[in-house]
VEXLOZA-625104 format. One record per residue (C-alpha): residue in three letters; x, y, z. Coordinates in steps of 0.2 Angstrom, whole numbers. Each point is the difference from the previous one (the first is absolute). Example, Ala and Ser with C-alpha at 12.3 -4.5 7.8 and 13.67 -1.06 7.14 Angstrom:
2
SITE; ALA; 62; -22; 39;
SITE; SER; 6; 17; -3;
***
This chain:
272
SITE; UNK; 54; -61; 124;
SITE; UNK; 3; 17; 9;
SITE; UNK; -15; 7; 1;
SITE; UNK; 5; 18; 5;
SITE; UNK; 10; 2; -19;
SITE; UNK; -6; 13; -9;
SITE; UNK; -9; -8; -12;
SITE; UNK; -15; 4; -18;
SITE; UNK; -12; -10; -9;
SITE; UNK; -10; 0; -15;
SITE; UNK; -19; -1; 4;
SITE; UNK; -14; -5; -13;
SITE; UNK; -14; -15; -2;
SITE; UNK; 6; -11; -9;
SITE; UNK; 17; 3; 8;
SITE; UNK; 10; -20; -3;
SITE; UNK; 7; 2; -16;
SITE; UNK; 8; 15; 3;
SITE; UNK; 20; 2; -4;
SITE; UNK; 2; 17; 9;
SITE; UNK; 8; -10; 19;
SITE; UNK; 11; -9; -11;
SITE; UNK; 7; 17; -8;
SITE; UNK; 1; 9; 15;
SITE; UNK; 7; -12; 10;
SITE; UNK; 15; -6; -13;
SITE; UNK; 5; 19; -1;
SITE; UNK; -1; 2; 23;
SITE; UNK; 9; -18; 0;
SITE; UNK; 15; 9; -13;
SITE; UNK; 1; 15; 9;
SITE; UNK; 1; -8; 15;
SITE; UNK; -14; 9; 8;
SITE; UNK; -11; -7; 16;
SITE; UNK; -17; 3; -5;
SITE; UNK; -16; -11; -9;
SITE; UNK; -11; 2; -14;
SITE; UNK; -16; -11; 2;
SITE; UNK; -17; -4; -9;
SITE; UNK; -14; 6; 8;
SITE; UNK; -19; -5; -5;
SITE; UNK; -12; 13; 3;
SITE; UNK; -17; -1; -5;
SITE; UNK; -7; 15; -7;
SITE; UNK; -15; 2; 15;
SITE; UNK; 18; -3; 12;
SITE; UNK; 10; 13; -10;
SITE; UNK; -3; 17; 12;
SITE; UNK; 1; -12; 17;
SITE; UNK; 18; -5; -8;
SITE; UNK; 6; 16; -5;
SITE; UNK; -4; 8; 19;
SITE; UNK; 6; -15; 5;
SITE; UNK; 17; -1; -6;
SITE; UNK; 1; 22; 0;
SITE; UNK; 4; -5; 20;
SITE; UNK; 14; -12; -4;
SITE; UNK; 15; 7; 2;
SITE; UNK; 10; -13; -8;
SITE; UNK; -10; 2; -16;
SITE; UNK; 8; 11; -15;
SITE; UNK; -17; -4; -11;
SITE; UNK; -6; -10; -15;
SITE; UNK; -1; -4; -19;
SITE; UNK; -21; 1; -3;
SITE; UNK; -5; -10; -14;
SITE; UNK; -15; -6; -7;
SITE; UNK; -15; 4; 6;
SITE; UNK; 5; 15; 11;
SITE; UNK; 11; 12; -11;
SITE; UNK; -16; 13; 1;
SITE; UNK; -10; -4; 16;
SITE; UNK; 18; 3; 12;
SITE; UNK; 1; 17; -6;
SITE; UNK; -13; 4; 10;
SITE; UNK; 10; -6; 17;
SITE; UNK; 16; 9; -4;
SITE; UNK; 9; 19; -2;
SITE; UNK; 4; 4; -20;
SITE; UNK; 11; 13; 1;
SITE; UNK; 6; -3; -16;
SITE; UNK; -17; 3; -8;
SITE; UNK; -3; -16; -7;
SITE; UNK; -19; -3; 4;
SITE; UNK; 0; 13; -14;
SITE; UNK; 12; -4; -14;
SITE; UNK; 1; -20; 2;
SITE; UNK; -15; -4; 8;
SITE; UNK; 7; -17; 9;
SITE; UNK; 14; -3; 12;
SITE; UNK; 11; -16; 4;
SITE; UNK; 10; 5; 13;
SITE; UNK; -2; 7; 15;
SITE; UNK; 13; 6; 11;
SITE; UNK; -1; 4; 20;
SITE; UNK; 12; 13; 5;
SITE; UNK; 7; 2; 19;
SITE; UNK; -15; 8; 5;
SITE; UNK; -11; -11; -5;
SITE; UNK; -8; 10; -13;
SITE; UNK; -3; -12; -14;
SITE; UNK; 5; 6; -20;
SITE; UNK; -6; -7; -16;
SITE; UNK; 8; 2; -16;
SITE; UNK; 1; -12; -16;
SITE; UNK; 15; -9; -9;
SITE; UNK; -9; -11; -10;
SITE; UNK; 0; 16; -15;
SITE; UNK; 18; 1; 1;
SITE; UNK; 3; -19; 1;
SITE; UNK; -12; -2; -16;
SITE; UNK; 8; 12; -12;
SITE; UNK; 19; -6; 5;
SITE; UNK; 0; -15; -12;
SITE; UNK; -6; 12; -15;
SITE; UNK; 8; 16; 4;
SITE; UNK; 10; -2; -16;
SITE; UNK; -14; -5; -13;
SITE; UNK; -8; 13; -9;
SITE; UNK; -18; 3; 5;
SITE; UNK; -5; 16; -8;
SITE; UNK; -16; 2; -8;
SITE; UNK; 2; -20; 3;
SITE; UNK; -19; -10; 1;
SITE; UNK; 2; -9; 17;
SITE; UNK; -16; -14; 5;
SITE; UNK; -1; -2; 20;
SITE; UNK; -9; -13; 8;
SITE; UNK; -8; 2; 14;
SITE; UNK; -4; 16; 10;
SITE; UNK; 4; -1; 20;
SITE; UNK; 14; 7; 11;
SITE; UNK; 14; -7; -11;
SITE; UNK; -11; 8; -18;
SITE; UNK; 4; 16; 10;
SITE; UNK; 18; 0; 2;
SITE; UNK; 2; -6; -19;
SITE; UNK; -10; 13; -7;
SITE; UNK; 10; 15; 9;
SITE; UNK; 14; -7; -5;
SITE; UNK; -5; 0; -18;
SITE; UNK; -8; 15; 1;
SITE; UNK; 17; 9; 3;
SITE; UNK; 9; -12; -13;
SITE; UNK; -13; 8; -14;
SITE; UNK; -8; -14; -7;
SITE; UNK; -15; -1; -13;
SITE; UNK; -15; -6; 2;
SITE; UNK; -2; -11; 16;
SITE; UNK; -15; -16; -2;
SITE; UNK; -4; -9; 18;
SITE; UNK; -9; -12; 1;
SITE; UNK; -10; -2; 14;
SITE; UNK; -16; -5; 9;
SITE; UNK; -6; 13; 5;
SITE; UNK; 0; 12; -15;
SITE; UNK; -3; 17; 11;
SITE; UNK; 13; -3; 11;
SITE; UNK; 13; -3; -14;
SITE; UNK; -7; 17; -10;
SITE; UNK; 3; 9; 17;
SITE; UNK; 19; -4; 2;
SITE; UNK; 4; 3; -19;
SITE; UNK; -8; 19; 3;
SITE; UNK; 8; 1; 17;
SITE; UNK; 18; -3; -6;
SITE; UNK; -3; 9; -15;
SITE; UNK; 0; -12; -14;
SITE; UNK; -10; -5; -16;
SITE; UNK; -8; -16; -2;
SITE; UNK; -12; -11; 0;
SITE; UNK; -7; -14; 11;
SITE; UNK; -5; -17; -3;
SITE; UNK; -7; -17; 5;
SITE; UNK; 11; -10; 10;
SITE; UNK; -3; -14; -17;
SITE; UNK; 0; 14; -13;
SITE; UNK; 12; -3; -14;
SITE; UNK; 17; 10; 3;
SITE; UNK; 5; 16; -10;
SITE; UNK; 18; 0; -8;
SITE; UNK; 11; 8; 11;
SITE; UNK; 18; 3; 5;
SITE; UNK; -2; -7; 16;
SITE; UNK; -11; -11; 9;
SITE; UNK; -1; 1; 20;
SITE; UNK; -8; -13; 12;
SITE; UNK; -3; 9; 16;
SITE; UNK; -16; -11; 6;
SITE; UNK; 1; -17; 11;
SITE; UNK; -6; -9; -17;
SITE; UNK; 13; -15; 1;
SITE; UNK; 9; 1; 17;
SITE; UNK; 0; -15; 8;
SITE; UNK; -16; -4; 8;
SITE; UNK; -10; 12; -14;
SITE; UNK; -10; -2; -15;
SITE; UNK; 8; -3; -13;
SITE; UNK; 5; 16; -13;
SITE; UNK; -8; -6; -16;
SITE; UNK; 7; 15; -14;
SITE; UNK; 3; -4; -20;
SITE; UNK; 18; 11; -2;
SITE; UNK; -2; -3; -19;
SITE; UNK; -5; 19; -3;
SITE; UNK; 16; 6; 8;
SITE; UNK; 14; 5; -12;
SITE; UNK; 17; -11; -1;
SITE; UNK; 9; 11; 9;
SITE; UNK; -12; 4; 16;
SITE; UNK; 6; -3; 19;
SITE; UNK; -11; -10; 10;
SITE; UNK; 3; 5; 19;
SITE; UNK; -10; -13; 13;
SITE; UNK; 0; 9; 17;
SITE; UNK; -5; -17; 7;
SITE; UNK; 16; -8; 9;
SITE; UNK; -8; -18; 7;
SITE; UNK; 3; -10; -13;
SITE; UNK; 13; 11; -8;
SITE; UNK; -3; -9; -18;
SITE; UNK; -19; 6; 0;
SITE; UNK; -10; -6; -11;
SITE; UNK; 0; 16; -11;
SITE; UNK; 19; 0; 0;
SITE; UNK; -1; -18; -7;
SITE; UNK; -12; 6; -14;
SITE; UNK; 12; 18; -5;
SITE; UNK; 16; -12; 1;
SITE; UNK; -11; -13; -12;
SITE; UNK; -1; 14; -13;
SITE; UNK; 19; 9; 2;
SITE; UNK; -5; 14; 10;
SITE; UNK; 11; 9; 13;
SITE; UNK; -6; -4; 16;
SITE; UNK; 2; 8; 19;
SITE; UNK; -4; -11; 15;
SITE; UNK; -6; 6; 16;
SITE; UNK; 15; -2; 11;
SITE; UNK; 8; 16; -10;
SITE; UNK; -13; 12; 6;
SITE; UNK; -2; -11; 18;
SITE; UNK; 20; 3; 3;
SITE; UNK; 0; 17; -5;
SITE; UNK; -13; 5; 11;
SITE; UNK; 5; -9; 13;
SITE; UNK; 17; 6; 0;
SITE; UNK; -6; 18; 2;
SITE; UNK; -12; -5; 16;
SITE; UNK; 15; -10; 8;
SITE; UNK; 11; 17; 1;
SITE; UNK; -18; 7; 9;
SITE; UNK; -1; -12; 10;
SITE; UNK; 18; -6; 6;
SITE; UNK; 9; 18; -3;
SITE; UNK; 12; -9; -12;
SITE; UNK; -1; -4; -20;
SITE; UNK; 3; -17; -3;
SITE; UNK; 16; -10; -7;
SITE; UNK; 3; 7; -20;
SITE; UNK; 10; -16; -4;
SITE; UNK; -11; -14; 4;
SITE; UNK; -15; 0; -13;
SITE; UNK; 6; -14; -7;
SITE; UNK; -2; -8; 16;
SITE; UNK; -14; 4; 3;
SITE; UNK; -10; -2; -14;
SITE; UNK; 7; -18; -1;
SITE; UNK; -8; -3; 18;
SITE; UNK; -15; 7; -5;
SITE; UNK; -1; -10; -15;
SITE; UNK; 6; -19; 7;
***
């Protein structure tokens, strides 16, 4: 391998499963582009060592952040698009000729693609989970004008300070309470990724035409996604959001958007 390719990675602990080099580096090889995209695992005691580390690289166009250092990183990194303030996480990093080092986040826009055309207004929506990713769901539904928004959560107080953050009614629950009806159902925890506890929910209170959206991408049939296709629901997978983000931070990253006519491809690779 030629070391002096300009090359990204996607930095996180756990960092295995994750599908982002083989995105990234389908779309380089069908553009033809000499650069890399690699896995990097960074501990989260290593992260501000890495980060300094990789700011004196010229060769190094930045990373995908995934769990658990979407919130911690921001405070290594320029936000000059004020999102410390309005999302609250970040997942991608960008270092510009200088050196100086920009964070921004894609995960919001790469969430809401797959349900840009279903009506959400005044809709009840139920999110699990309440970290980094929690954060870029609930701005995204925020500015799509849902109802009432229930998390459930571990931590109760952390999950009642993002619903006022970003704006929205709602209430928190146990991680084991019993689900609300809702329109829309949203995993954005690690419960059932690969290596996790499993996510142990009863969809039975959901209404017959609710969407069950798992964030969770390794295994792509989640346990979740298993129970909501038991029972007729519609279902979105992980890889919808993780290509839609990703597709937005290859552009940053490479200066160059990625092929529109190989989707198909690429989810079949993804998938095999």
């Amino acid at each position: 391998m030629n070391d002096s390719r300009p090359f990204a990675e996607v930095i996180g602990d756990p960092i295995a499963h994750s599908k982002s080099p083989l995105i990234h580096n389908f779309w380089l090889k069908s553009l033809g582009m000499d650069a890399d995209y690699r896995l990097a695992h960074v501990t989260s005691d290593a992260l501000p060592a890495f980060i300094a580390e990789r700011q004196e690289n010229l060769q190094w166009r930045g990373c995908n952040v995934t769990i658990p250092h979407k919130v911690a990183v921001m405070d290594h990194v320029c936000d000059p698009g004020g999102v410390k303030d309005s999302i609250g996480a970040m997942n991608t990093i960008i270092r510009q000729p200088d050196g100086e080092l920009i964070g921004t986040n894609t995960d919001a826009a790469g969430f809401f693609a797959p349900i840009s055309d279903v009506n959400l207004d005044g809709a009840p929506v139920v999110v699990i989970g309440a970290g980094g990713a929690c954060r870029a769901v609930l701005f995204a539904l925020a500015r799509a004008g849902v109802g009432e928004v229930t998390i459930l959560n571990r931590s109760p107080l952390k999950a009642m300070g993002l619903l006022a953050k970003f704006g929205l009614k709602g209430n928190v629950l146990a991680l084991d309470a019993a689900l609300p009806p809702a329109a829309l159902l949203v995993n954005s925890s690690s419960l059932g990724m690969k290596g996790q506890p499993a996510l142990e929910v009863d969809l039975s209170p959901l209404p017959d035409d609710a969407i069950v959206y798992d964030l969770v991408y390794a295994p792509l049939e989640t346990g979740l996604l298993r129970a909501a296709a038991a029972r007729n629901l519609a279902t979105i997978d992980g890889l919808d959001m993780l290509i839609g983000q990703a597709a937005m931070a290859f552009e940053l990253f490479f200066g160059a958007p990625p092929p529109s006519d190989k989707d198909d491809e690429l989810r079949a690779l993804l998938t095999a």
